[in-house]
C-alpha positions as CSV (number, residue, x, y, z in Angstrom):
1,X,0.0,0.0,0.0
2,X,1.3,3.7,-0.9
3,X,1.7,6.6,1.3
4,X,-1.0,8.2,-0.4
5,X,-3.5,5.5,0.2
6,X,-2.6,5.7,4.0
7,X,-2.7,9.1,4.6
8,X,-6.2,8.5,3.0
9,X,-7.2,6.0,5.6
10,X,-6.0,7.9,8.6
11,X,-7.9,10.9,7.3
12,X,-11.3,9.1,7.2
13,X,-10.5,7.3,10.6
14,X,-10.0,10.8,12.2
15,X,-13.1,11.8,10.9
16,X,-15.1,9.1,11.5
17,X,-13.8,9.5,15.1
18,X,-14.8,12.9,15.4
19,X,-18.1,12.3,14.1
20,X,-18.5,9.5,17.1
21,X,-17.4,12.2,19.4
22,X,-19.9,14.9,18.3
23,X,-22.6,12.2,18.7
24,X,-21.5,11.7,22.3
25,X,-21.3,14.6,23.3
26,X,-25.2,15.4,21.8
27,X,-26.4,12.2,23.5
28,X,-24.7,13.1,26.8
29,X,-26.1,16.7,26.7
30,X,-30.0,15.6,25.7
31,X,-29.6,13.1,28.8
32,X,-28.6,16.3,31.2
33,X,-31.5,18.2,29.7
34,X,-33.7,15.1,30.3
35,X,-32.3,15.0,34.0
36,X,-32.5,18.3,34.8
37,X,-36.4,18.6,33.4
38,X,-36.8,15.4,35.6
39,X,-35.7,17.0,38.4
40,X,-37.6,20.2,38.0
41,X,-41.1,18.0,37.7
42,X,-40.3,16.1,40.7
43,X,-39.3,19.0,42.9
44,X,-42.9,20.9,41.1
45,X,-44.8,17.3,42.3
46,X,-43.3,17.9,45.7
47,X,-43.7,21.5,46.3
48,X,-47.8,20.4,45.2
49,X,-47.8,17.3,48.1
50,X,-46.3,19.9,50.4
51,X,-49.4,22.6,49.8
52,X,-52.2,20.0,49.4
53,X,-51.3,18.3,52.9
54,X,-50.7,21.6,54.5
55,X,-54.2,23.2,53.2
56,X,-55.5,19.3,54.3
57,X,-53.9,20.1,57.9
58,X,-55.4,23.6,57.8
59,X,-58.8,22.6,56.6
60,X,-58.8,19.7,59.8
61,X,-57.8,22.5,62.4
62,X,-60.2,25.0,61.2
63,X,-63.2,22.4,61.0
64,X,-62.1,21.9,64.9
65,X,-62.0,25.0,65.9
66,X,-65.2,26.2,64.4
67,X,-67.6,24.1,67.2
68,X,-65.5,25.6,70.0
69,X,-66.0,29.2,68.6
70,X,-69.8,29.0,67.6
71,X,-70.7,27.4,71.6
72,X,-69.4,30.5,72.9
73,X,-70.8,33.2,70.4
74,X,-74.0,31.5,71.5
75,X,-73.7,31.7,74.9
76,X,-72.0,35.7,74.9
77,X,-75.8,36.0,73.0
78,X,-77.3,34.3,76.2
79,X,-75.6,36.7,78.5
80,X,-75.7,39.9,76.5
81,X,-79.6,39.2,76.0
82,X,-79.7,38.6,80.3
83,X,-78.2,41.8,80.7
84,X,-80.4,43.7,78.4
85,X,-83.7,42.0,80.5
86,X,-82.4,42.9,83.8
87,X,-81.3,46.5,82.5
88,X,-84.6,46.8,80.8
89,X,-83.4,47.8,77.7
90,X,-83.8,46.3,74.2
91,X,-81.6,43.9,73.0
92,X,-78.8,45.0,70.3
93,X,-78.5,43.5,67.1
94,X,-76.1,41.2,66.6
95,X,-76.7,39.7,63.1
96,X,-74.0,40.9,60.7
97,X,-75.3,43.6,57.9
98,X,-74.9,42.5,54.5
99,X,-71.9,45.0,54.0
100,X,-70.1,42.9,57.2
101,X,-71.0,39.6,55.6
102,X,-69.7,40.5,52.5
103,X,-66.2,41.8,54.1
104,X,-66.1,38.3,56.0
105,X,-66.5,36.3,52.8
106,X,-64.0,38.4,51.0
107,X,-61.6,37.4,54.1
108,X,-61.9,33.8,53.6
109,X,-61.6,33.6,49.7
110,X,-57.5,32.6,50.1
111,X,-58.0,29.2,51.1
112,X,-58.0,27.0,53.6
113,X,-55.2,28.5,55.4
114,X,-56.4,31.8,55.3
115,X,-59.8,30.4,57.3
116,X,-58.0,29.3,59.5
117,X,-56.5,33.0,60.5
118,X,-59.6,34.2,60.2
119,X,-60.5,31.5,63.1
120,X,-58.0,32.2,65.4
121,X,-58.6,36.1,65.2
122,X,-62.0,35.4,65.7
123,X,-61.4,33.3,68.8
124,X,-59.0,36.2,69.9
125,X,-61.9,38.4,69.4
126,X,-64.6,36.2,71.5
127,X,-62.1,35.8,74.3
128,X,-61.8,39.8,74.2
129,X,-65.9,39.9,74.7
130,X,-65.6,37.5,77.2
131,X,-63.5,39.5,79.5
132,X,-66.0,42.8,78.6
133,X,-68.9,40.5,79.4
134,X,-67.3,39.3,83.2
135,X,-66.8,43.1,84.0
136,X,-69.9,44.3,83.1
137,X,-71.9,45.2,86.1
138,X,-74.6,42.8,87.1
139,X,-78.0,44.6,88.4
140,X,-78.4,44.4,92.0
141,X,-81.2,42.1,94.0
142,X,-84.7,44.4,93.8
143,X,-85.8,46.3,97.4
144,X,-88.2,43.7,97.5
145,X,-85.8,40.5,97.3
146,X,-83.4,42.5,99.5
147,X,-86.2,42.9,102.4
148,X,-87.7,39.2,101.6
149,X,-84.4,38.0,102.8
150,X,-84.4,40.0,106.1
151,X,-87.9,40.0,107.2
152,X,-87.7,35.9,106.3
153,X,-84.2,35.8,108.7
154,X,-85.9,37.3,111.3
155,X,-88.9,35.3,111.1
156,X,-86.6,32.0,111.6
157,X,-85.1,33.3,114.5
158,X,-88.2,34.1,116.5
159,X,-89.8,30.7,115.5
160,X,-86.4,29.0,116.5
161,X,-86.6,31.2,120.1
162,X,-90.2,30.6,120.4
163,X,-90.2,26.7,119.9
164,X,-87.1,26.5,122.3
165,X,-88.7,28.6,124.9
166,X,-92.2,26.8,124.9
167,X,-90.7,23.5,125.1
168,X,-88.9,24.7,128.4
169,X,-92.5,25.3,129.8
170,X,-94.8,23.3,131.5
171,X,-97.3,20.9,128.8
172,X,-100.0,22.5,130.9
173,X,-99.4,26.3,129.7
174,X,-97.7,25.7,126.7
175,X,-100.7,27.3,124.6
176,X,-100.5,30.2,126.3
177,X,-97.0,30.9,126.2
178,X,-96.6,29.8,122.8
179,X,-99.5,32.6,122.1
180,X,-97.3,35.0,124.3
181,X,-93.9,34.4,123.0
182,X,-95.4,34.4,119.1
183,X,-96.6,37.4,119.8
184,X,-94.3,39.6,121.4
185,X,-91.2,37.8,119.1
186,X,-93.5,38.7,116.1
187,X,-93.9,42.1,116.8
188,X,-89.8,42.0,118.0
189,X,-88.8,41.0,114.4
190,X,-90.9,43.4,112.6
191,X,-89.6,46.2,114.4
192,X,-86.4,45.0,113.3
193,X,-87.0,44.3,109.8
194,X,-88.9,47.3,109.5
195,X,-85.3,49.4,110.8
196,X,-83.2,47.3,109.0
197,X,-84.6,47.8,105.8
198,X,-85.1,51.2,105.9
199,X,-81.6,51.5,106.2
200,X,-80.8,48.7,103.5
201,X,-83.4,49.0,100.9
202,X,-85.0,52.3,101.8
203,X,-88.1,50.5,100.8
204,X,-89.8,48.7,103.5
205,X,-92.6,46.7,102.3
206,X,-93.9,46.8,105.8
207,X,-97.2,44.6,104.6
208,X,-94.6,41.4,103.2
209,X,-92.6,41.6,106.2
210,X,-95.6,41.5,108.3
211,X,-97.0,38.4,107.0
212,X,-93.5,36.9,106.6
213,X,-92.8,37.1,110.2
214,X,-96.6,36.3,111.4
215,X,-97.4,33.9,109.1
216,X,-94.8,30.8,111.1
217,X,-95.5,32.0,114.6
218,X,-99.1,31.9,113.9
219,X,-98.9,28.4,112.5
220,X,-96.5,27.7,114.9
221,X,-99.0,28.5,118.4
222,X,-101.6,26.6,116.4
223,X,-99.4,23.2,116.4
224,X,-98.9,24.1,120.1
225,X,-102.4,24.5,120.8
226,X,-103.4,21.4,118.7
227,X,-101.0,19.2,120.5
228,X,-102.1,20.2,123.8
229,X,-106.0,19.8,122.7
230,X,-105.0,15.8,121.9
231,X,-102.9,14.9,124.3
């Protein structure tokens, strides 16, 4: 074989093996565009699990805390419409306007997530009325309650003092004294009911306290007078 001929064959060896290396190197650079799009998808497929499960998370929390939040709403209604009975004044509205329901909706629109926020401001805001609701002054007991309670005291210590004293007696006079005792304790109590809430209530409701303090003295002589009748 000549020179020539050779020279000829190395030529088309070195081309052929630059043509094998071009290939390569396209093969080698589709396969790093195919790994790098691979990668991209897989992190896009993760970043989506990541968001779905958090907004799953969010929409579980939010369902929870919903319950919690409408039981007390419900009873700060209770109390606020107690308040407005014993103040005598008419209850205030407390149904959202259209305008207010409309704002809310447009807060929640974000998601699950953002529903959640909403929640917990919302429970920040109940606990708030809460604490407004425990300070707010509750009305006092009526004149009439107030004296009820005193003349009805009173009444229970003469009845105790007269059944002590009349069992102490003889059976034979026990009528009498029980008459006696009933009726100067009776009159005893009234006088200091009738003080005592003058200076409490200013508002004596002399007639209630009357019949409160007779009324067990009376029945009591009776009982006394009975007994002694059937022995």
């Amino acid at each position: 074989m000549s020179d020539a001929a050779m020279d000829e064959d190395d030529a088309t060896m070195e081309d052929g093996g630059s043509a094998m290396s071009d290939g390569s190197r396209q093969m080698t650079g589709a396969w790093q565009e195919y790994l790098a799009a691979a990668e991209r998808l897989d992190a896009v497929r993760r970043e989506a699990s990541t968001s779905v499960a958090t907004e799953q998370a969010a929409l579980r929390a939010a369902r929870e805390e919903l319950p919690p939040i409408r039981a007390r709403l419900a009873l700060q209604q209770q109390r606020m419409a107690e308040m407005a009975t014993a103040s005598g004044r008419p209850m205030p509205p407390l149904a959202p306007t259209p305008a207010e329901t409309t704002s809310a909706e447009r807060a929640v629109s974000g998601g699950p997530a953002v529903v959640l926020a909403a929640l917990r401001q919302a429970m920040s805001t109940v606990d708030v009325a809460d604490g407004a609701l425990a300070q707010a002054p509750t009305r006092p007991p009526s004149a009439t309650t107030r004296n009820l309670a005193v003349y009805g005291g009173l009444a229970a210590a003469a009845l105790l003092a007269q059944i002590v004293f009349v069992l102490l007696v003889d059976e034979r006079t026990r009528p009498f004294y029980a008459g006696c005792t009933g009726f100067l304790l009776g009159f005893g109590a009234f006088g200091i009911g009738w003080i005592a809430t003058g200076v409490i209530s200013r508002t004596r409701t002399a007639a209630m306290g009357l019949a409160v303090v007779a009324l067990p003295l009376v029945l009591s002589t009776a009982v006394f007078a009975l007994l002694w009748l059937t022995r």
